[in-house]
C-alpha positions in Angstrom: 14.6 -12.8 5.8 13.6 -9.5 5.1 13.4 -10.1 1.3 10.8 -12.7 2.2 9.2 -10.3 4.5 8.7 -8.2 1.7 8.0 -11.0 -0.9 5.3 -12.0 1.7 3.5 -8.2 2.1 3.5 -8.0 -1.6 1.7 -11.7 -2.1 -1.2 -10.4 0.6 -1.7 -6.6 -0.7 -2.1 -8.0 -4.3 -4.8 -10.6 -3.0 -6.9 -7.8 -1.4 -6.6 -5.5 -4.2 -8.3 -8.6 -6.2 -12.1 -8.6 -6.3 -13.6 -12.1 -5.0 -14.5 -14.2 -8.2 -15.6 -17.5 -6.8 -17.7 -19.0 -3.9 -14.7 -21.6 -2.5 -17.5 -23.9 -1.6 -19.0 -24.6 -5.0 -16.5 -22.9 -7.1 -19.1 -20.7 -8.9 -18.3 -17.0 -10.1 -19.7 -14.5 -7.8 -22.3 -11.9 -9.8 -22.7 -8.8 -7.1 -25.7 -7.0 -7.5 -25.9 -3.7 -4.9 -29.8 -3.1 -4.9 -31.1 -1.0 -1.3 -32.1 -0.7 1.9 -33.3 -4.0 3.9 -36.6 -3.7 3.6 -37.1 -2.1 -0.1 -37.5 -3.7 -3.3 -34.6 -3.2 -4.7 -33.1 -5.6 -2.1 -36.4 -7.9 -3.0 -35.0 -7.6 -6.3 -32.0 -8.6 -6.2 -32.9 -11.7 -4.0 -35.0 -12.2 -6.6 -32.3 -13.1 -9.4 -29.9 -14.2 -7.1 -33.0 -17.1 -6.5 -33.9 -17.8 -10.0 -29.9 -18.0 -10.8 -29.5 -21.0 -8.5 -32.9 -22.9 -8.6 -32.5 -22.8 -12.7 -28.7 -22.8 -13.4 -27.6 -23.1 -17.2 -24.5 -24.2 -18.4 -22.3 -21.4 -16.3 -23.3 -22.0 -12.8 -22.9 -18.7 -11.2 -24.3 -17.3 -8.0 -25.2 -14.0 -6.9 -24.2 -12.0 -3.9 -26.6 -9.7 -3.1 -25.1 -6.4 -1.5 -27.4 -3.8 0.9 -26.9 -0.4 -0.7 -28.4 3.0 -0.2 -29.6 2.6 -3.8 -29.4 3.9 -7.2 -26.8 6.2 -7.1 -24.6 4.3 -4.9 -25.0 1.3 -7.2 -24.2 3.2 -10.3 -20.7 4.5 -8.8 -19.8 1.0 -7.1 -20.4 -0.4 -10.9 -18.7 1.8 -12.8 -15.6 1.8 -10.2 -15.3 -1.6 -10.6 -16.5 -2.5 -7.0 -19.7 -4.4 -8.4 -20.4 -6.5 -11.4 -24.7 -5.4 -11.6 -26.7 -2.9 -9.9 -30.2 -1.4 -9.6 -30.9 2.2 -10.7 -33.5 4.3 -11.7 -33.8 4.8 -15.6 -33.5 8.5 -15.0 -30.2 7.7 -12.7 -28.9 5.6 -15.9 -30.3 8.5 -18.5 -28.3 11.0 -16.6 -24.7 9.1 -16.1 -24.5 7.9 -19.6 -25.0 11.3 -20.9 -23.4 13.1 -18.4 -26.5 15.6 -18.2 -26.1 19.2 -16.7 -27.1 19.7 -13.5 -26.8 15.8 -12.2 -23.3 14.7 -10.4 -22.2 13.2 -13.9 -22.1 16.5 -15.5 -19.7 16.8 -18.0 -17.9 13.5 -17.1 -20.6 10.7 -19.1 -20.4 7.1 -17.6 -19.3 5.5 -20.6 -18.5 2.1 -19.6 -21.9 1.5 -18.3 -24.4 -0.9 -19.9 -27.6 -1.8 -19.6 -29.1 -5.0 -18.9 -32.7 -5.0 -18.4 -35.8 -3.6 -17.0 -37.8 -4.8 -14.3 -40.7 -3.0 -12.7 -42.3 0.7 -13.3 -41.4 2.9 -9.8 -44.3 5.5 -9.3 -43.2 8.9 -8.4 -45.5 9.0 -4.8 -46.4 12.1 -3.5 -48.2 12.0 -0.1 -49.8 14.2 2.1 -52.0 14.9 5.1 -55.8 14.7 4.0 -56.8 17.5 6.2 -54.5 20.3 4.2 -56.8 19.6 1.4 -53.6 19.1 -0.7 -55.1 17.8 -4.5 -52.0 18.9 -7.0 -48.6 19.9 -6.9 -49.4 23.4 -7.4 -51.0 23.0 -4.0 -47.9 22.8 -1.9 -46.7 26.3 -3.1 -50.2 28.0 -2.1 -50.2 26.4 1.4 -46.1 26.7 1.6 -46.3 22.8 2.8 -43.7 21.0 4.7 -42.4 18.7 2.5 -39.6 16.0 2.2 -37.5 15.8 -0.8 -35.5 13.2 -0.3 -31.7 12.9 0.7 -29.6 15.5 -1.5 -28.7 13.7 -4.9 -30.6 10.7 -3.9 -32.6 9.6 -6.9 -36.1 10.9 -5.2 -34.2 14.2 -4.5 -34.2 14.5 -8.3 -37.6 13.4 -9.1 -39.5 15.7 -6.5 -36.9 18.7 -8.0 -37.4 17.8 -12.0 -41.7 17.7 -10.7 -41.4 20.8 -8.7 -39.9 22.9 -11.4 -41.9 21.6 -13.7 -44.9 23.2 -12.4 -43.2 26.3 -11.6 -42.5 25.9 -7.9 -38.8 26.7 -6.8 -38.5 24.4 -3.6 -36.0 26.9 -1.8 -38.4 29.6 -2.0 -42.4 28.1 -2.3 -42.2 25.5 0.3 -40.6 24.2 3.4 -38.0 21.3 2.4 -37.2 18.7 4.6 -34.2 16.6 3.0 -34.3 13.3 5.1 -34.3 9.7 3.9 -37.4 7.5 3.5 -37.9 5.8 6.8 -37.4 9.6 8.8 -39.5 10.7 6.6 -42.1 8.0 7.4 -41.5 9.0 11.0 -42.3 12.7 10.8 -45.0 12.2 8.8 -47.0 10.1 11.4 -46.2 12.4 14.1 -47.4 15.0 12.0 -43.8 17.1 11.8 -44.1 17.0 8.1 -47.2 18.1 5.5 -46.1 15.8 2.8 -43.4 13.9 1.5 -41.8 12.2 -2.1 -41.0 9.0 -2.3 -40.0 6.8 -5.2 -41.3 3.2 -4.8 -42.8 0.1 -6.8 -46.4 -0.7 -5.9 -47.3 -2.7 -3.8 -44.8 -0.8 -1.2 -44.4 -1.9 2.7 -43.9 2.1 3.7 -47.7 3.0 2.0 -49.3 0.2 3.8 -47.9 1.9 7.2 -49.3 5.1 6.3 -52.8 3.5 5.0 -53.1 1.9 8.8 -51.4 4.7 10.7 -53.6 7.3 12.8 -52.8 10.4 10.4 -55.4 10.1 7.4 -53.4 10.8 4.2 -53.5 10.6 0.3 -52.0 10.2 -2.7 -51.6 13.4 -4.3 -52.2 13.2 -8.3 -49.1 13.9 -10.2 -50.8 14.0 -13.4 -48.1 16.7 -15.7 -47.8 18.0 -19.3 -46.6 16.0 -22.0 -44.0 18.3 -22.3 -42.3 17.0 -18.8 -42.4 13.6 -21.1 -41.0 15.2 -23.7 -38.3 17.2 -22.1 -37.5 14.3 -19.6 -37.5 10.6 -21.7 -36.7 8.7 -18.9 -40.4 9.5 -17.7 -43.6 7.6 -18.4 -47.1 7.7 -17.2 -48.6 5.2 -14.7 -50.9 5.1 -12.0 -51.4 4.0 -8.2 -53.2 0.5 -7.6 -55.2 1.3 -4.8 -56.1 -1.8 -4.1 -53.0 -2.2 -2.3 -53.7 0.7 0.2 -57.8 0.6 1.4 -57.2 2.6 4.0 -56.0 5.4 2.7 -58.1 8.6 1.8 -58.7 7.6 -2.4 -61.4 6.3 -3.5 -59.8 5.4 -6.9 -56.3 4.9 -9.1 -54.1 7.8 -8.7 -52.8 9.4 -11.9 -48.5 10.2 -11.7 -45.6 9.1 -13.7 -42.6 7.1 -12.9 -39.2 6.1 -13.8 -38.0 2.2 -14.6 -36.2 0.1 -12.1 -32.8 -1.6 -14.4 -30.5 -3.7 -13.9 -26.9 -2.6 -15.1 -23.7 -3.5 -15.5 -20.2 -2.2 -17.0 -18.1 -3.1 -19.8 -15.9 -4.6 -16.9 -18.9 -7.5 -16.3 -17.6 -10.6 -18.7 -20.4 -11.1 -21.3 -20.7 -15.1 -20.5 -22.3 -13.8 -17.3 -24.6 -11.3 -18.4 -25.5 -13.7 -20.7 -26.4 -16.5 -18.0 -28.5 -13.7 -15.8 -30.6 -12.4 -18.6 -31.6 -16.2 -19.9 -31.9 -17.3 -16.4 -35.0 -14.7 -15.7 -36.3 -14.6 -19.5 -36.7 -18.4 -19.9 -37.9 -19.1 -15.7 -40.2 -15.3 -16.0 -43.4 -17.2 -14.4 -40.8 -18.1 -11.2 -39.2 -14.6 -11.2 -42.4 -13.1 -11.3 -44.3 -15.4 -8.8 -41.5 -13.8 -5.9 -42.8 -10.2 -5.8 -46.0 -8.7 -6.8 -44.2 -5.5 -8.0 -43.1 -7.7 -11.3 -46.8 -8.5 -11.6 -46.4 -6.4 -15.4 -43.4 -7.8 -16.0 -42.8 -9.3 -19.9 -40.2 -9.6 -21.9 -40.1 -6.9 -24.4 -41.0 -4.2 -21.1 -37.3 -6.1 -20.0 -35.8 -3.6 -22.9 -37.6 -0.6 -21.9 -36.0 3.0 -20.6 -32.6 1.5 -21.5 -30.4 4.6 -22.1 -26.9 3.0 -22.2 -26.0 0.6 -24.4 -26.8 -2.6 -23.8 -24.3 -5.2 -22.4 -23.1 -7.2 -24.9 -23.6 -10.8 -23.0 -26.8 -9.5 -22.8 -27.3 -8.4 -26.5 -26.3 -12.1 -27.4 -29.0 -13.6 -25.6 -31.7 -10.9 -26.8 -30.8 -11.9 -30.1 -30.9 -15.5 -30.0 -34.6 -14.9 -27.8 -35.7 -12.5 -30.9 -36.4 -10.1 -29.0 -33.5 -7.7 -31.1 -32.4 -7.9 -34.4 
């Protein structure tokens, strides 16, 4: 009896140790994505493949579980552990853990069994702040010694607002006040005027901006318009600009200059090629019905899909690339 006991506590430890592969009611492999909080676009995002995967299934039938995260960073470590097969991280996140850059949490210890997959959608760097502070340019935040969030600690915003601070010479632990909360307490102090200012790292159009552009505080979009030697010193930067169009009531009259990072898909060398391959040819070949379920992937083409891709890329989804001609 009690070798069976044991026998028995063996069979069930080494079936929770194994990852779920298949959906038992259509026998389908299971392709997790993490992606973000409820109502961000990373979790858009992710419902967004996981969408185009079943209405337009190829010759491996596979279907997504789509997985609420706190976002890049959390993604990255849940891929490369093994815990996911895809994610959705910042092209600065992906920069960072492939190289193992100084100063990030991968420092000296480069993620190399991650690989890319694609690129979807350009995320703006957002700095707002209260209109009546007169607040035009970074710089401004140091002469008025604003209250401003960062972002959570290591949180991908965290280390955009840092890399843009110090870029212009401001040393946030010193030249302003720093609030460190996450996106929707941020929101919150804003409106009831606790905060100046805060960072926030978003795809346009973005539910949080519509909420300041009808709230009772008049704000603005503060132009983040740097050197080209930010660009050059960080790759995983671009320029691009705020639609307003999206946001008439708040206090610009036109597009607001800034730069931003890329929103990508990745994966590890642990993700079986066959289904990379079915999730890249899935959204290339059905782009008009991917496209048509969120306005952020309104500039979405194929070759932007191979943009700010700092790790290699996944060889399922190399194959596919090549047979597209999109790579040699």
């Amino acid at each position: 009896m009690k070798s069976h006991a044991v026998t028995a506590l063996l069979i069930i430890v080494i079936a929770l140790a194994l990852p779920a592969s298949t959906n038992a009611a259509t026998e389908r492999p299971w392709a997790t994505i993490g992606t973000g909080t409820l109502t961000g676009v990373y979790y858009g995002s992710g419902h967004a493949i996981a969408k185009t995967l079943r209405r337009y299934a190829g010759d491996q039938k596979i279907d997504m579980s789509v997985k609420e995260t706190e976002g890049s960073l959390e993604n990255l470590e849940a891929v490369t552990s093994g815990q996911f097969y895809f994610g959705i991280v910042q092209s600065d996140i992906q920069y960072q853990a492939w190289h193992g850059t100084t100063a990030s949490p991968w420092e000296g210890k480069p993620q190399k069994n991650l690989r890319a997959v694609f690129s979807l959608y350009t995320e703006a760097i957002n700095l707002v702040a209260l209109s009546r502070l007169d607040i035009n340019t970074l710089k401004d935040l140091k002469s008025k010694h604003a209250k401003v969030n960062l972002g959570e600690p290591g949180s991908g915003q965290y280390i955009n607002a840092k890399d843009l601070l110090m870029a212009v010479g401001i040393h946030p632990q010193d030249d302003v006040q720093e609030v460190h909360v996450s996106p929707p307490t941020a929101l919150e102090l804003f409106e009831g005027g606790d905060i100046d200012a805060f960072f926030f790292t978003a795809g346009h159009p973005a539910a949080q901006f519509h909420e300041v552009a009808g709230g009772k505080m008049l704000a603005r979009f503060v132009t983040l318009d740097l050197e080209e030697k930010l660009l050059k010193d960080y790759p995983y930067y671009s320029r691009t600009f705020i639609p307003m169009k999206y946001y008439p009531g708040m206090d610009n009259k036109q597009d607001v200059a800034t730069i931003g990072v890329k929103a990508t898909v990745v994966a590890s060398t642990d993700t079986p090629d066959w289904m990379v391959y079915g999730v890249v040819k899935a959204v290339v070949e059905n782009m008009d019905y991917f496209k048509s379920q969120l306005l952020v992937f309104e500039g979405l083409n194929r070759a932007g899909m191979l943009e700010a891709l700092s790790a290699p890329i996944h060889p399922g989804a190399l194959k596919y690339y090549r047979e597209a001609g999109l790579v040699q």
